[in-house]
C-alpha positions as CSV (number, residue, x, y, z in Angstrom):
1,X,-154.9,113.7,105.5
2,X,-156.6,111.0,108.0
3,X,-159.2,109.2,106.3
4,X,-162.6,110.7,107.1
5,X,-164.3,107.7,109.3
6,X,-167.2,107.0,106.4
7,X,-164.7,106.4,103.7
8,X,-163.0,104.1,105.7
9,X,-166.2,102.2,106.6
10,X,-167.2,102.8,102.9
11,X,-164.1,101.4,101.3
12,X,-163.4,98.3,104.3
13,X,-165.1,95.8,101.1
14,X,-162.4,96.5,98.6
15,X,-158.9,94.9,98.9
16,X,-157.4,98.5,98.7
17,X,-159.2,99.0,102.7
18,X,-155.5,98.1,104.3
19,X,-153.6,100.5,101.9
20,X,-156.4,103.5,103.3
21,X,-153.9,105.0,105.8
22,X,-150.8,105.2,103.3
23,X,-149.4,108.7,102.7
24,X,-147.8,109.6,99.5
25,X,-144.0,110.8,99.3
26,X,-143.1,113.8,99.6
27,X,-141.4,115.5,96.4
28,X,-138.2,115.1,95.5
29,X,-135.7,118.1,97.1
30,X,-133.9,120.0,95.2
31,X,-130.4,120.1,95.8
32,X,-128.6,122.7,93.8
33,X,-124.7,121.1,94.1
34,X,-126.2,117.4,92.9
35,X,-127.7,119.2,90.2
36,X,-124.4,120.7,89.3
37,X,-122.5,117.2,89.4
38,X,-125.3,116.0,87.3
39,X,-124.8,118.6,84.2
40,X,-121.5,117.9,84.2
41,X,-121.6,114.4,83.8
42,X,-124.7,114.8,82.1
43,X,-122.3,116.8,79.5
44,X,-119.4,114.4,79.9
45,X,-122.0,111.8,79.4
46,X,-123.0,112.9,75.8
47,X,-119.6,113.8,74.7
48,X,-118.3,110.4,75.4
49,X,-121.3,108.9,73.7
50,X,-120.5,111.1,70.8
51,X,-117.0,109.8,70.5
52,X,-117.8,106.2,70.8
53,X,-121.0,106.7,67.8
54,X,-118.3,108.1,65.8
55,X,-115.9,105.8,66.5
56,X,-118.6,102.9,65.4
57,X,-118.8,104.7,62.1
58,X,-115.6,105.5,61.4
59,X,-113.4,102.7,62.5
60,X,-115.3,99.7,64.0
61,X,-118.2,98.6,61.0
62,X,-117.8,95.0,59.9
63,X,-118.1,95.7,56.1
64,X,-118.2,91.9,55.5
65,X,-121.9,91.9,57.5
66,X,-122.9,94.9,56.5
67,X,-126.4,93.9,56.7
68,X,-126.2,93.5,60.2
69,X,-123.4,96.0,61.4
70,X,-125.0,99.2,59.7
71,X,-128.8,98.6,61.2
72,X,-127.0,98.4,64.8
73,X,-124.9,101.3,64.1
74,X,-127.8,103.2,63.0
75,X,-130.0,102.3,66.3
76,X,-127.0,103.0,68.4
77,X,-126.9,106.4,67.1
78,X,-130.9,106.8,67.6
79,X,-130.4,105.6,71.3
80,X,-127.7,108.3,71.2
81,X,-130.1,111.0,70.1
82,X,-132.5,109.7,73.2
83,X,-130.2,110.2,75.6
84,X,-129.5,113.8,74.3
85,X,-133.5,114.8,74.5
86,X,-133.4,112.9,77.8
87,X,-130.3,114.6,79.1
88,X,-132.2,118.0,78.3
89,X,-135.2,116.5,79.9
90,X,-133.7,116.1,83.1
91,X,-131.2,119.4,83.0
92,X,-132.7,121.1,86.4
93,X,-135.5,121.4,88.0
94,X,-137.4,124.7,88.2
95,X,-140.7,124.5,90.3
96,X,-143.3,127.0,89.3
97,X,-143.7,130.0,92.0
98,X,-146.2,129.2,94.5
99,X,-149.0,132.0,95.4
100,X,-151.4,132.1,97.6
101,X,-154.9,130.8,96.8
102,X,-156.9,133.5,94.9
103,X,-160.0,135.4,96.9
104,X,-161.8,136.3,93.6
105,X,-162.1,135.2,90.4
106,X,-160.6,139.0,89.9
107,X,-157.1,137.3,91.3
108,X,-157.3,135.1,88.6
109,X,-157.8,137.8,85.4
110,X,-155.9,139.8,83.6
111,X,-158.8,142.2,83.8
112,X,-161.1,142.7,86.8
113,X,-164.6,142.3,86.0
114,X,-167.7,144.7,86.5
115,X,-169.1,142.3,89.2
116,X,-166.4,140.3,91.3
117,X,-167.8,137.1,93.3
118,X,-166.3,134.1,94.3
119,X,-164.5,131.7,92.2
120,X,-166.4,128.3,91.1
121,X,-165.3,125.2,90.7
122,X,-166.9,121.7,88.8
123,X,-165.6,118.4,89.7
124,X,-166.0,116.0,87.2
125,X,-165.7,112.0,87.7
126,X,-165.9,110.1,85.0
127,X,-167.1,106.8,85.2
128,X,-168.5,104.2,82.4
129,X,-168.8,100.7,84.4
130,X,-166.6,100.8,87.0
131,X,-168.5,99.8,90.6
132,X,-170.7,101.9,92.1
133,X,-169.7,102.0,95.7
134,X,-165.3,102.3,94.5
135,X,-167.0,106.1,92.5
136,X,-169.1,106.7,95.8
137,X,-165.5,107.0,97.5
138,X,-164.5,109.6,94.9
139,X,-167.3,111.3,95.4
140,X,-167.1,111.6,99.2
141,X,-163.4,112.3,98.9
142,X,-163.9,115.4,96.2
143,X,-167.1,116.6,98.6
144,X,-164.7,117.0,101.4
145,X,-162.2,119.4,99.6
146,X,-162.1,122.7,101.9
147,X,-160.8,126.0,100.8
148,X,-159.4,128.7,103.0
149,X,-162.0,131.3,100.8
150,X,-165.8,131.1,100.3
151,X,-166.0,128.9,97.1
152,X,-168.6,127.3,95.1
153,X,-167.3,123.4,94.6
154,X,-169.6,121.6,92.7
155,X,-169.6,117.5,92.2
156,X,-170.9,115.9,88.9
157,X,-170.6,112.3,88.3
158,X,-170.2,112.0,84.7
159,X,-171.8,108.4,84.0
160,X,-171.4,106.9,80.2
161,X,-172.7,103.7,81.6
162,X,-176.3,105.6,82.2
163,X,-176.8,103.4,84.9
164,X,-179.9,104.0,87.5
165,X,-177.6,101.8,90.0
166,X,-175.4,105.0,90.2
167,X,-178.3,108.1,89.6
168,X,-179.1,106.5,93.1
169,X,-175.1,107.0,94.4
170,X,-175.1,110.7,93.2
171,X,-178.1,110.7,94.5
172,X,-177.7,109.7,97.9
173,X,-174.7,111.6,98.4
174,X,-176.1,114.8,96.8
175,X,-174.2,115.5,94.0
176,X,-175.0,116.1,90.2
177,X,-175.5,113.2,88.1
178,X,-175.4,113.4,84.2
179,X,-175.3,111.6,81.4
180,X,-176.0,111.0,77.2
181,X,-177.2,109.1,75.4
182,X,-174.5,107.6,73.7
183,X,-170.9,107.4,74.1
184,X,-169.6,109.5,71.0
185,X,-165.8,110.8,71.6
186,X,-165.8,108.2,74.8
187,X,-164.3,110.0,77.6
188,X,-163.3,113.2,75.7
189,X,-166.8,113.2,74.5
190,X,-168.2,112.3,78.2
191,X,-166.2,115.2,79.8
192,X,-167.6,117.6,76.5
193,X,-171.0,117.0,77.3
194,X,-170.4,118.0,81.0
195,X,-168.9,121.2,79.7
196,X,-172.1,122.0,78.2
197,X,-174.3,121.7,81.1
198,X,-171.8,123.1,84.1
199,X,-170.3,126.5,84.5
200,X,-167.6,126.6,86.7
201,X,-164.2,129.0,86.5
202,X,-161.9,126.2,87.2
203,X,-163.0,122.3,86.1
204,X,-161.0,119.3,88.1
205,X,-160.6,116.2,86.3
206,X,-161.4,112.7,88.2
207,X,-161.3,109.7,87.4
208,X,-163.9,106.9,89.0
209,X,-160.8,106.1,91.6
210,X,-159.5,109.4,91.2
211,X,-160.0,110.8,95.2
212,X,-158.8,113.9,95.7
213,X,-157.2,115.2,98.8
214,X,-158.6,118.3,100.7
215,X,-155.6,120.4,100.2
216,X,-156.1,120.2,96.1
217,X,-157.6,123.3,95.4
218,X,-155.9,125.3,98.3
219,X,-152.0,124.3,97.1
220,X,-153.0,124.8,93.2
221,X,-156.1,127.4,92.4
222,X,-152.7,129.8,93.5
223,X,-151.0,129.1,90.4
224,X,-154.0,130.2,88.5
225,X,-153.1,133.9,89.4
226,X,-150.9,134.2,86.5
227,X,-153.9,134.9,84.1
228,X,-152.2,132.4,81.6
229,X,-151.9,129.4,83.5
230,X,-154.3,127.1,81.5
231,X,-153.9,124.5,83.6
232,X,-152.0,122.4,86.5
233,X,-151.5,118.7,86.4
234,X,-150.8,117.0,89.7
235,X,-148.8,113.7,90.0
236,X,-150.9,110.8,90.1
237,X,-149.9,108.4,92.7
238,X,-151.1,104.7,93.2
239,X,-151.3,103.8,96.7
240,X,-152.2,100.2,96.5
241,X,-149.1,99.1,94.7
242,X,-147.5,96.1,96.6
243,X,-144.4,97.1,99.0
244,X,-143.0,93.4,98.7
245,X,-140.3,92.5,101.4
246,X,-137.1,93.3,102.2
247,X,-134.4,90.5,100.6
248,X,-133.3,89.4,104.3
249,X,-136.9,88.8,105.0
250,X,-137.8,86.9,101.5
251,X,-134.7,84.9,101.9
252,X,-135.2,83.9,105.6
253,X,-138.6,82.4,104.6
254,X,-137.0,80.7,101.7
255,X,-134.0,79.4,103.5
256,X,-134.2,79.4,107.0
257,X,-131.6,81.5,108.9
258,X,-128.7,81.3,106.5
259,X,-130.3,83.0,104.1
260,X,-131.3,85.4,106.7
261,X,-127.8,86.1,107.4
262,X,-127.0,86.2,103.3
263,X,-129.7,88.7,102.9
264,X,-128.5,90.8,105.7
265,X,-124.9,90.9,104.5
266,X,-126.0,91.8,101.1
267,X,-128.2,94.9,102.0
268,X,-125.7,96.1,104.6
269,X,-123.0,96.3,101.7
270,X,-126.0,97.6,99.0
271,X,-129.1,99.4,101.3
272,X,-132.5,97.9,101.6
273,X,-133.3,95.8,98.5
274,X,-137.5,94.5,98.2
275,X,-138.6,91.7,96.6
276,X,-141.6,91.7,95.1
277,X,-142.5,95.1,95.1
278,X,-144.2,97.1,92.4
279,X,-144.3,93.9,90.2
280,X,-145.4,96.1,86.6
281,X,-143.1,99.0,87.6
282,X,-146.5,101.5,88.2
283,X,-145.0,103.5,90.3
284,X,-145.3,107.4,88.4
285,X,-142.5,108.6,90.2
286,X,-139.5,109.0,87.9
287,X,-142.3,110.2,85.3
288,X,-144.0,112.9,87.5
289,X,-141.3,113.9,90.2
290,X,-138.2,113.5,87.8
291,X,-139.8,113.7,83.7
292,X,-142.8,116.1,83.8
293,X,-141.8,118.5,87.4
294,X,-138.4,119.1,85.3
295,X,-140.5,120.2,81.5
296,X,-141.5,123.1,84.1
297,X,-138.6,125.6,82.7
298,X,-139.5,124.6,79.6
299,X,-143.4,125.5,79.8
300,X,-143.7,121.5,78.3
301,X,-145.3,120.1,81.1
302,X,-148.5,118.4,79.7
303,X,-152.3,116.9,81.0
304,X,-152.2,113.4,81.8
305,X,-156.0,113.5,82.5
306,X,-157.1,112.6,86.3
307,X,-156.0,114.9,88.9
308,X,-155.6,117.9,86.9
309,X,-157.5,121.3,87.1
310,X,-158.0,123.6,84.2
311,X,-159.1,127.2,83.7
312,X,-162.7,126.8,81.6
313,X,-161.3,129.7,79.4
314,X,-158.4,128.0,78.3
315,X,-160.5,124.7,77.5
316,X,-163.1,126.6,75.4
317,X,-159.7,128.4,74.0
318,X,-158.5,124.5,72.6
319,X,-162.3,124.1,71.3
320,X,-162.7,127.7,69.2
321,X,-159.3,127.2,67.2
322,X,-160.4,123.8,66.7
323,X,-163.5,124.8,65.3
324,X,-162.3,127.8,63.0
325,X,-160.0,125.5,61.9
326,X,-162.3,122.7,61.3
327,X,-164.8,126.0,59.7
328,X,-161.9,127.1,57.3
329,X,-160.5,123.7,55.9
330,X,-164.3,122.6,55.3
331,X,-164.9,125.8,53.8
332,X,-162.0,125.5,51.5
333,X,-163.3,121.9,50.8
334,X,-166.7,123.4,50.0
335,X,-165.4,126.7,47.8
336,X,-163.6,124.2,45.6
337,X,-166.4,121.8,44.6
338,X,-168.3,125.1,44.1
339,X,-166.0,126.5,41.5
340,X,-165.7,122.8,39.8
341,X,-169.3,122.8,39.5
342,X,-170.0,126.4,37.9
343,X,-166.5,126.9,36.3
344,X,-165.8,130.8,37.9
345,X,-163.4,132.2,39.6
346,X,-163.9,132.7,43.5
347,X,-166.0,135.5,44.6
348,X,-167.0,136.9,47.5
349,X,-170.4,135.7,47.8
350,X,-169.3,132.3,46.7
351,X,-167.1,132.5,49.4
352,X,-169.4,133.5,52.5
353,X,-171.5,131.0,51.1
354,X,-169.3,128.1,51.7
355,X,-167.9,129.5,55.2
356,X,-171.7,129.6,56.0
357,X,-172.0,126.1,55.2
358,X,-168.7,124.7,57.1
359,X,-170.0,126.5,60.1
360,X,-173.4,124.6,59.9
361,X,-171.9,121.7,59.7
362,X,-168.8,121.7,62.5
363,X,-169.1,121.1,66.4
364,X,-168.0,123.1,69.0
365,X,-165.7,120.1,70.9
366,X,-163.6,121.3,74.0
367,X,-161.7,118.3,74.2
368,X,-160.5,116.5,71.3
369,X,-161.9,113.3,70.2
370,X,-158.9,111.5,70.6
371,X,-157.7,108.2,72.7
372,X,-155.0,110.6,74.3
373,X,-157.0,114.1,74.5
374,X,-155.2,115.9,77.6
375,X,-151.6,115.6,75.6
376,X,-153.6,116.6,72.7
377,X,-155.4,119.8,74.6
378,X,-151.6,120.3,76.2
379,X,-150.2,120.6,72.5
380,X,-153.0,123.2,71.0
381,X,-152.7,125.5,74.2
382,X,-148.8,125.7,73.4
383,X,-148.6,126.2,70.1
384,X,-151.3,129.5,70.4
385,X,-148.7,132.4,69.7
386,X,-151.1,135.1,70.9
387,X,-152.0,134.3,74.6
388,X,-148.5,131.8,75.6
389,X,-150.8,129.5,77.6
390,X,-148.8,127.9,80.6
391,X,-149.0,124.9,82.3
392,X,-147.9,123.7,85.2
393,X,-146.6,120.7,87.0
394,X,-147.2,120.8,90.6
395,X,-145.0,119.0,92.7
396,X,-146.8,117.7,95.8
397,X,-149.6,114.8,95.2
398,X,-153.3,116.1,95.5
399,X,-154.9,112.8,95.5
400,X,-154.9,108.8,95.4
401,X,-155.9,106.3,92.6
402,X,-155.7,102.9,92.0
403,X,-152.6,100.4,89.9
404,X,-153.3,98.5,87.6
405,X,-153.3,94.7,89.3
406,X,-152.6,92.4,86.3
407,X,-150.8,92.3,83.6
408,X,-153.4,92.7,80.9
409,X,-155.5,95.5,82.5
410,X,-151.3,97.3,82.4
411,X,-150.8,96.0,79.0
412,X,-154.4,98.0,77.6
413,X,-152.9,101.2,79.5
414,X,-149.3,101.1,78.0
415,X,-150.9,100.5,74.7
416,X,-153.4,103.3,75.0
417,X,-150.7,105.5,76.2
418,X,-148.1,104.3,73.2
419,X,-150.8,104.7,70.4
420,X,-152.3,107.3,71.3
421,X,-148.7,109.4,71.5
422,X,-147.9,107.9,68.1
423,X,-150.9,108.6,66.6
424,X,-150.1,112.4,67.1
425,X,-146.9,112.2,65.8
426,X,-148.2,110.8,62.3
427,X,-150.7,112.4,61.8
428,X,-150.8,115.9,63.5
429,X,-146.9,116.2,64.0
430,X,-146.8,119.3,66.4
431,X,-142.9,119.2,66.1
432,X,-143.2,121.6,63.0
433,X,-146.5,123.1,63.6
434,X,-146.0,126.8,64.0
435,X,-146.3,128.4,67.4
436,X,-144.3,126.1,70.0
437,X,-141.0,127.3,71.2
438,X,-137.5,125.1,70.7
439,X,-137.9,124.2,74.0
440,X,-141.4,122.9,74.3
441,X,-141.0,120.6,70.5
442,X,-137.7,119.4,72.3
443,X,-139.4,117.9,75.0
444,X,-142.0,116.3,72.9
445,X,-139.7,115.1,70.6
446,X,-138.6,113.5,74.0
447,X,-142.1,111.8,74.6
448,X,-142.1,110.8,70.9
449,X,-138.7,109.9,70.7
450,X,-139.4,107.9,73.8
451,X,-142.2,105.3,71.9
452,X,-140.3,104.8,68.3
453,X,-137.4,103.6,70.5
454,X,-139.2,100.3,70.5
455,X,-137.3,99.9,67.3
456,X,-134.1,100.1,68.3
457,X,-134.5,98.0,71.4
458,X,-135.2,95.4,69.2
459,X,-131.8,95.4,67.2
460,X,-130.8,95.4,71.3
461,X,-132.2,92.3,71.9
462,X,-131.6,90.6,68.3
463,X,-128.1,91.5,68.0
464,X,-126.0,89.7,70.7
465,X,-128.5,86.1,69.9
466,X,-126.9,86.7,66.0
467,X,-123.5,87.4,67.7
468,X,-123.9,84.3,70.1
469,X,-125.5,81.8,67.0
470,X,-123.7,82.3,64.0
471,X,-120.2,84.0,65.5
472,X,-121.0,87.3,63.0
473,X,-119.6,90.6,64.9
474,X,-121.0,93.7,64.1
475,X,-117.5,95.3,64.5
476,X,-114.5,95.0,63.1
477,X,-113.4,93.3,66.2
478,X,-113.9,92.8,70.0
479,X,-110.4,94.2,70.7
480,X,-108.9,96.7,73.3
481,X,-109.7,99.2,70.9
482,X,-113.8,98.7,71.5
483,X,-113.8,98.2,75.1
484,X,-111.9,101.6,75.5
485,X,-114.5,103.7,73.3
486,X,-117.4,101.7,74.5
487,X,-116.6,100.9,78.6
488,X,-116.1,104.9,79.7
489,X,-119.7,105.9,77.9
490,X,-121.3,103.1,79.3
491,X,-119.9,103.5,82.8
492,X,-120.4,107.1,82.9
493,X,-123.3,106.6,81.4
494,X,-124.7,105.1,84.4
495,X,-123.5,107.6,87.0
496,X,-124.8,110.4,85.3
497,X,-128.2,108.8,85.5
498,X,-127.5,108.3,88.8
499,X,-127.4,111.4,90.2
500,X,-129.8,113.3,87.6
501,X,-132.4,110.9,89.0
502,X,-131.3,111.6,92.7
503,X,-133.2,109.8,95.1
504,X,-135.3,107.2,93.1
505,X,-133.5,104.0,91.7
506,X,-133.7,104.6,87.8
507,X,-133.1,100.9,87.0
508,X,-136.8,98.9,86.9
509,X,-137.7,102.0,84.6
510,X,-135.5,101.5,82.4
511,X,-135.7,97.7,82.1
512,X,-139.1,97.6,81.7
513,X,-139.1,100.0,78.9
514,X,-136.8,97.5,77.4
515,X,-138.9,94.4,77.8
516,X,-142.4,96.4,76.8
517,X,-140.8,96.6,73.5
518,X,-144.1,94.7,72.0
519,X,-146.4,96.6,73.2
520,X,-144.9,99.9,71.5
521,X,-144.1,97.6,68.4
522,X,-147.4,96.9,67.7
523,X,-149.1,100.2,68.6
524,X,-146.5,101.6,65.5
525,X,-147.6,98.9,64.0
526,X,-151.6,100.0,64.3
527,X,-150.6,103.5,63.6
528,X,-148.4,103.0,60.1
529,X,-151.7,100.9,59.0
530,X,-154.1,103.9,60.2
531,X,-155.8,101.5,62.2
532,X,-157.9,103.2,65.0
533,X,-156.3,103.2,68.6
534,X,-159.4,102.3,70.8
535,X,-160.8,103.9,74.1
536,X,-160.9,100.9,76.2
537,X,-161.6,101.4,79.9
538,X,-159.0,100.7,82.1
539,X,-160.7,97.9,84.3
540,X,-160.0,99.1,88.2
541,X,-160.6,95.3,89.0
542,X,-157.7,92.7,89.0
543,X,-159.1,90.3,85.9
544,X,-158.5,87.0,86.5
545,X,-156.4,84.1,84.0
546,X,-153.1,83.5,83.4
547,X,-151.3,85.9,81.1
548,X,-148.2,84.1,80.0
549,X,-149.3,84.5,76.6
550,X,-148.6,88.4,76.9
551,X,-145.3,87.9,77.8
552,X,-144.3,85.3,74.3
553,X,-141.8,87.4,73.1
554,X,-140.0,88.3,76.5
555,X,-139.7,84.5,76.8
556,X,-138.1,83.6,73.2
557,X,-135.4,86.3,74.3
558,X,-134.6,84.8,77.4
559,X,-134.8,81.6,75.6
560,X,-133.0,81.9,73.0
561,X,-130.1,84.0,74.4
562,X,-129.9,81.1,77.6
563,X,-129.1,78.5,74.5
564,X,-127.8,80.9,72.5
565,X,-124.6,81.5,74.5
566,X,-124.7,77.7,75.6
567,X,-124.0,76.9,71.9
568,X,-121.3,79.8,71.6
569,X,-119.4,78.6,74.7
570,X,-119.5,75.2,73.5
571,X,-118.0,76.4,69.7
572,X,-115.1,78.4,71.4
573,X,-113.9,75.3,73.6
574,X,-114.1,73.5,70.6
575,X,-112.8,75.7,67.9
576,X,-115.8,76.3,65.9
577,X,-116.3,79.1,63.8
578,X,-114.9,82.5,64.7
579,X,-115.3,83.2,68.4
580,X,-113.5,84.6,70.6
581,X,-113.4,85.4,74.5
582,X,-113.7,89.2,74.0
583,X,-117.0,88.3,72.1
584,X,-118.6,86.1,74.1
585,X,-118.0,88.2,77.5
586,X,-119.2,91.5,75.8
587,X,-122.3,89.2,74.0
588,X,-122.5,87.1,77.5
589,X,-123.1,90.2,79.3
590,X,-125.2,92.4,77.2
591,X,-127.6,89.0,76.4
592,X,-128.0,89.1,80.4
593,X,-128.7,92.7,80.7
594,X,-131.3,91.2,78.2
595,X,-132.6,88.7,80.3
596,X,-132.7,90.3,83.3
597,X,-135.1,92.9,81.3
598,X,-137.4,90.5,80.4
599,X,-137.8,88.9,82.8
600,X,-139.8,91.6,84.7
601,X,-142.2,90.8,82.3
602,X,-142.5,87.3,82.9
603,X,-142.4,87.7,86.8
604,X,-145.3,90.1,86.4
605,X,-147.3,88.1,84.4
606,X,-147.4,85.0,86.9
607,X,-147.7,87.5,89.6
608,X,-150.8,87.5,92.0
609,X,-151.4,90.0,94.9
610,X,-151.2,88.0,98.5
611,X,-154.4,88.7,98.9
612,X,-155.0,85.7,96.0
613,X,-152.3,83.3,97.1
């Protein structure tokens, strides 16, 4: 996967040029005895967690701050409930067969057709106002797919900017350009109207830094076999995120050679530890190569957009149901007023006259106007009962995109991502739509689950500061009796997690989605109040300024908790109020575990790339 020589040339004026010869990792292997250890702590895990949530409710509520010990109780046994989904998330991992790639668009039907020919394929790359030469690389890079088959691959730059500036790009490197003129339903609408005006079997989703590798169509069209594959999402993997140094490294330039030699001596007793790498946590790993590759069992694997290829029949599938069901509430709508108006009962021609009506007045939209339309297109194909769409998570990365580089451009994402999930949940709640196996709600629930937790992380973050302030417990007491319900979950807890994440360090995921807290908060927030969740672009350029103001809330909790404990020290030396040692080291601690979450946050919004400094 060498970097053709006019890419290279073509890409030398971005800052991403010296990242152009990065590979991506392979997948994780699957090794069937970890898995094994993994269940059974996983089950150990949960069983534990069980007995210490109804320990906390049966035995251990302080009834004399009930205000404060049943809200904690009550988010401890939500981020109970997570861990279960989670747990079932991450049970085993069940790759999808893989099968050649197909000859014929016959390999690919249930049904051969009269006239057999090769199979066809559109490439769409979206773009809106990103730079015209960073979409010329995608271009080049999805022109120089192969296939082992004769197959027609067509390129269409899909531009909502309607910019002559990039007519010229497409252009010059020969593919089709198109555009509309306006920008109804955003990307969703963008990739609609290119649906309209292309043809292909297969359709691969790009975005403006989405470049695909050769290999993509030769290691997934083979899934596409199973005539109900609808379609397969690829992991999406950001090769420009910083690598940072290694600690011996950072501390010999901050130190001189004793801190050399204390860096050394703490990686040879812990492995390789890097500073400074991956500051906003970007790297989709644990989400594609853990989260989505193990919803495979479970047929839950969902779009994520870029890098994903879809059978054209199962697209047009998502927009026919959404448009007889659009027809058939409208009608109902329209039947009604008719009745008020003339005072009869229904009749027939009353009827066909208002289904005639609805039908003139609906679109035909393949992909949902919505700010998250793949997850959405993911949930319609799974509820259909009649065909069992299936999607698919292939393991192996088919192409290279760019992180976000700051903290705001990672902050619009998050928040697209949050509301956008949320909004579903409200307002088109799949979880008891009809169609979806237990499975497959299960592991939305997961997703779901997964963004309201922003709730209960904030009792996380509140509760030690009330503790560590005004000396109120939220238990009975910090006794033997706690540490012996609460210290097995919590240290099984993290070995479970340990091995059913084998092989990529769970811990800056899990802090980070600690300290994003306000970004969830307020996209609940935006739902609840039916505000609109907005299409912004995702700028592919690092935007400039300082963004400590995003990070306000991560600094009161490291604030506050810093004094916080300063002041409860202080009280139990000098016998103020009801402290006690049990309750400041259990409140000590979990305010650090606190601290040490937000301050991810901070360090990545003061962070610049070297290329800056």
């Amino acid at each position: 996967m060498a970097t053709p020589p006019a890419v290279a040339e073509a890409a030398s004026e971005f800052y991403f040029a010296r990242f152009e010869d990065r590979r991506p990792p392979d997948p994780l292997p699957v090794s069937r005895p970890i898995e094994l250890l993994w269940q059974a702590l996983a089950v150990l895990n949960i069983a534990l967690g069980a007995w210490y949530i109804g320990w906390r409710w049966t035995s251990s509520i302080n009834w004399d701050a009930v205000w404060f010990a049943i809200p904690l109780v009550v988010a401890e046994t939500c981020a109970w409930i997570g861990l279960v989904l989670f747990s079932l998330n991450l049970w085993k991992t069940r790759d999808y067969p893989r099968r050649p790639p197909p000859q014929y668009l016959s390999d690919c039907l249930a049904e051969r057709p009269q006239v057999d020919r090769a199979i066809s394929v559109d490439v769409f790359i979206a773009t809106y106002n990103e730079d015209e030469e960073l979409v010329r690389l995608s271009i080049r890079d999805a022109k120089a797919i192969h296939y082992p088959h004769p197959i027609a691959l067509n390129v269409h730059v899909l531009d909502d900017g309607r910019r002559s500036s990039m007519r010229l790009v497409a252009e010059q490197e020969e593919v089709n350009y198109i555009s509309r003129a306006t920008n109804e339903g955003f990307k969703a609408g963008n990739l609609r109207n290119a649906m309209e005006q292309t043809s292909g079997d297969f359709i691969v989703i790009c975005d403006a830094d989405t470049r695909p590798f050769p290999t993509l169509l030769e290691r997934t069209l083979g899934y596409f076999r199973d005539p109900d594959v609808a379609f397969v999402q690829t992991p999406q993997w950001f090769y420009d995120l910083p690598e940072g140094e290694t600690l011996t490294v950072f501390l010999r330039r901050k130190a001189g050679a004793p801190g050399g030699l204390i860096g050394r001596v703490i990686e040879g007793l812990f492995g390789e530890i890097r500073v400074g790498e991956d500051p906003f946590v970007n790297d989709p790993g644990m989400f594609y190569d853990v989260i989505q590759r193990r919803r495979n069992p479970w047929n839950a694997a969902f779009c994520c957009g870029a890098a994903s290829i879809h059978r054209r029949e199962a697209v047009m599938f998502v927009a026919l149901k959404a448009y007889a069901d659009a027809v058939h509430k409208a009608s109902h709508d329209t039947r009604s007023k008719l009745l008020r108006m003339i005072g009869r009962k229904q009749e027939p021609e009353k009827q066909a006259l208002a289904l005639w009506q609805a039908a003139q007045e609906q679109e035909l939209t393949p992909y949902k106007f919505h700010v998250s339309e793949d997850i959405y297109t993911s949930i319609v194909l799974h509820q259909d009962q009649s065909r069992r769409w299936k999607s698919v998570l292939h393991p192996d990365v088919e192409s290279k995109m760019l992180s976000p580089q700051d903290l705001l451009t990672w902050t619009i994402q998050r928040f697209k991502y949050a509301g956008g999930s949320l909004d579903i949940l409200f307002h088109d709640n799949p979880l008891t739509a009809r169609g979806m196996s237990l499975g497959q709600r299960l592991m939305y629930l997961t997703t779901f689950w997964s963004y309201l937790g922003a709730v209960w992380n904030c009792l996380f973050l509140i509760a030690p500061l009330i503790y560590l302030v005004f000396g109120v417990t939220p238990v009975s007491a910090y006794t033997r009796d706690f540490f012996a319900h609460a210290l097995p979950f919590l240290i099984v807890n993290e070995i479970a997690f340990m091995f059913g994440t084998w092989g990529l360090s769970g811990y800056k995921g899990k802090v980070s989605y600690l300290a994003s807290f306000p970004i969830s908060l307020r996209a609940l927030w935006a739902v609840l109040n039916k505000q609109k969740i907005k299409f912004p672009v995702t700028p592919k350029e690092r935007q400039t300024g300082n963004f400590l103001h995003l990070v306000y809330p991560q600094l009161a909790v490291m604030i506050a908790t810093v004094l916080a404990f300063a002041w409860a020290a202080t009280a139990l030396v000098m016998g103020i109020g009801s402290y006690t040692v049990g309750g400041l080291v259990a409140n000590g601690l979990w305010g650090l575990n606190n601290i040490l979450a937000m301050s991810i946050m901070v360090r990545a919004a003061m962070w610049k790339p070297d290329f800056e400094a």
